[in-house]
N, C-alpha and C positions, 0 to 999 in steps of 0.2 A: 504494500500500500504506500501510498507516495505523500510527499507530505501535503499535498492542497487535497488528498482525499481527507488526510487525518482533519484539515483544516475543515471541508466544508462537513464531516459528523460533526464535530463541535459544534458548530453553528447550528445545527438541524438537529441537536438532541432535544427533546422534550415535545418536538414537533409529532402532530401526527396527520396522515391524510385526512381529506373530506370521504366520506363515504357519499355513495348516491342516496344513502336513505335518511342521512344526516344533514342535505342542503336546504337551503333558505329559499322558500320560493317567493315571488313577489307577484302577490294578487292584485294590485293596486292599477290604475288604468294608465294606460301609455300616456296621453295628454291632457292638459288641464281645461278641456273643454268639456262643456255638457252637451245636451242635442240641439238646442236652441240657436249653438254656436257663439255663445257669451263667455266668456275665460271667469275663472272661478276667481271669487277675491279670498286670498288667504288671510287670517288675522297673524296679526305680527305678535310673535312668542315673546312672553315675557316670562322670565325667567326668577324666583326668590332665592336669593342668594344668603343664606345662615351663615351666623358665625362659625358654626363646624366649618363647612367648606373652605372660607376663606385662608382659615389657620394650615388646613394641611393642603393648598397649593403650592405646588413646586414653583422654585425661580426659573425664568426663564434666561439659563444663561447663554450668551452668544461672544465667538470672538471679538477679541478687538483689534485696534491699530496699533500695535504696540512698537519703535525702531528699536528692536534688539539689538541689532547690528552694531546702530550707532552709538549707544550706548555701554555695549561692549567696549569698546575703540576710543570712549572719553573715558571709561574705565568706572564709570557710574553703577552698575552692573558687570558680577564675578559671574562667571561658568562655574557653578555649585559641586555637575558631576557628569563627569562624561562616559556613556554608557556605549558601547562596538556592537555593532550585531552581527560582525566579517562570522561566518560560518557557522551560523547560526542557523534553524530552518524556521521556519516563517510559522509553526505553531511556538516552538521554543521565543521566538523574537517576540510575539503577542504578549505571552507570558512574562517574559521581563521587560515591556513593555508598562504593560498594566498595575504589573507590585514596583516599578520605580514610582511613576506617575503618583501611585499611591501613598509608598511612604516616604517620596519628598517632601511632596505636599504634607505630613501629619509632623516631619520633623524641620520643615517652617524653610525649605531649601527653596529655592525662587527658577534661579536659571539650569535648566539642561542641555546638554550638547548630545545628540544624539547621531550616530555615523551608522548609516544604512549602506554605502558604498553605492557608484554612481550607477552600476551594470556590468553586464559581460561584450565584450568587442566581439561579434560573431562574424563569420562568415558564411553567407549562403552557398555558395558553388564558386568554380575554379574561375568561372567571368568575372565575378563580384571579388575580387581577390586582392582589386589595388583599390578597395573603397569600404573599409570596413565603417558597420553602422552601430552605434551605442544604442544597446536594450535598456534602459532603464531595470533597475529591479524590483524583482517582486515584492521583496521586503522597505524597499522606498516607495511604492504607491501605496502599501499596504498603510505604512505609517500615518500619512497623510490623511487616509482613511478614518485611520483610529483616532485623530487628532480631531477631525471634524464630527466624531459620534458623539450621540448624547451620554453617551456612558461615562465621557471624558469633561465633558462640559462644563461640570463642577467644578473642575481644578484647573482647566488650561485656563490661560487669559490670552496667551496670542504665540505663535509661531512664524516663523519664515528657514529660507533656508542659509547655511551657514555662509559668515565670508571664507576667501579664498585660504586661508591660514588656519581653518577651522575644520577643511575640507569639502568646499565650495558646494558643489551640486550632490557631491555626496553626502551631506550632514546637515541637519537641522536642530535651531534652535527651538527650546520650547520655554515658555514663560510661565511658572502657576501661580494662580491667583495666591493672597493672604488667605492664610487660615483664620475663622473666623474663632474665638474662644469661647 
């Protein structure tokens, strides 16, 4: 088993099929006309909103604008911890992914350097031979990925990728919010 099979079980455990006898059907009529040919007026939903509710809504957190880079380079912001994922396989990389993330943010670390590497230089065939093209990797889009999921949302405040000294297109910085006490 290869490792994007081990990858997508993981993602698909606890899943289970629709069954044909388990679907939702929809008896409702296709358009909002009567036979008259007059469009129905709908009442506009008003909603009561309790104090229960309000208290256990989640934040709605999103990235921001943050210049790591340049911040770096005045020296106003440290690189906390720099984590490799050179030979690493992209279930392994998720994993130390998700518990750095994790307990940077609980032990109050700010800035990460994270190095995915840029890709592999392949070549297709004996023509293609004086014009090698960079694949990006799969563990760099992946990242990107996980940077922008709600699961992470809590704790990123903002990413880009590294400057040239940092390891340019192959590394990225990551920013986590303050920990609230």
């Amino acid at each position: 088993m290869s490792d994007t099979d081990d990858y997508f079980l993981k993602q698909m455990k606890g899943v289970s099929p629709i069954k044909k006898n388990n679907r939702i059907e929809n008896n409702e009529p296709k358009s909002n006309k009567i036979k008259n040919n007059k469009p129905l007026k709908k009442k506009p939903k008003t909603k009561i909103v309790t104090s229960a509710e309000t208290t256990t809504k989640k934040h709605d957190f999103r990235l921001e604008n943050v210049n790591i880079k340049k911040s770096i380079k005045r020296r106003s912001i440290n690189i906390d911890r720099k984590i490799d994922f050179h030979g690493k396989t992209l279930l392994d990389s998720e994993t130390l992914f998700s518990n750095t993330i994790i307990n940077c943010y609980n032990n109050g670390l700010r800035c990460l350097l994270f190095v995915t590497g840029k890709g592999l230089f392949k070549k297709k065939s004996l023509e293609d031979s004086d014009k090698p093209r960079l694949y990006h990797s799969v563990i760099r889009s992946s990242l990107i990925t996980w940077v922008r999921s709600k699961k992470f949302s809590q704790y990123i405040l903002s990413y880009e990728p590294a400057s040239i000294e940092h390891g340019g297109d192959g590394a990225f910085y990551i920013y986590l919010r303050k920990k609230k006490n």
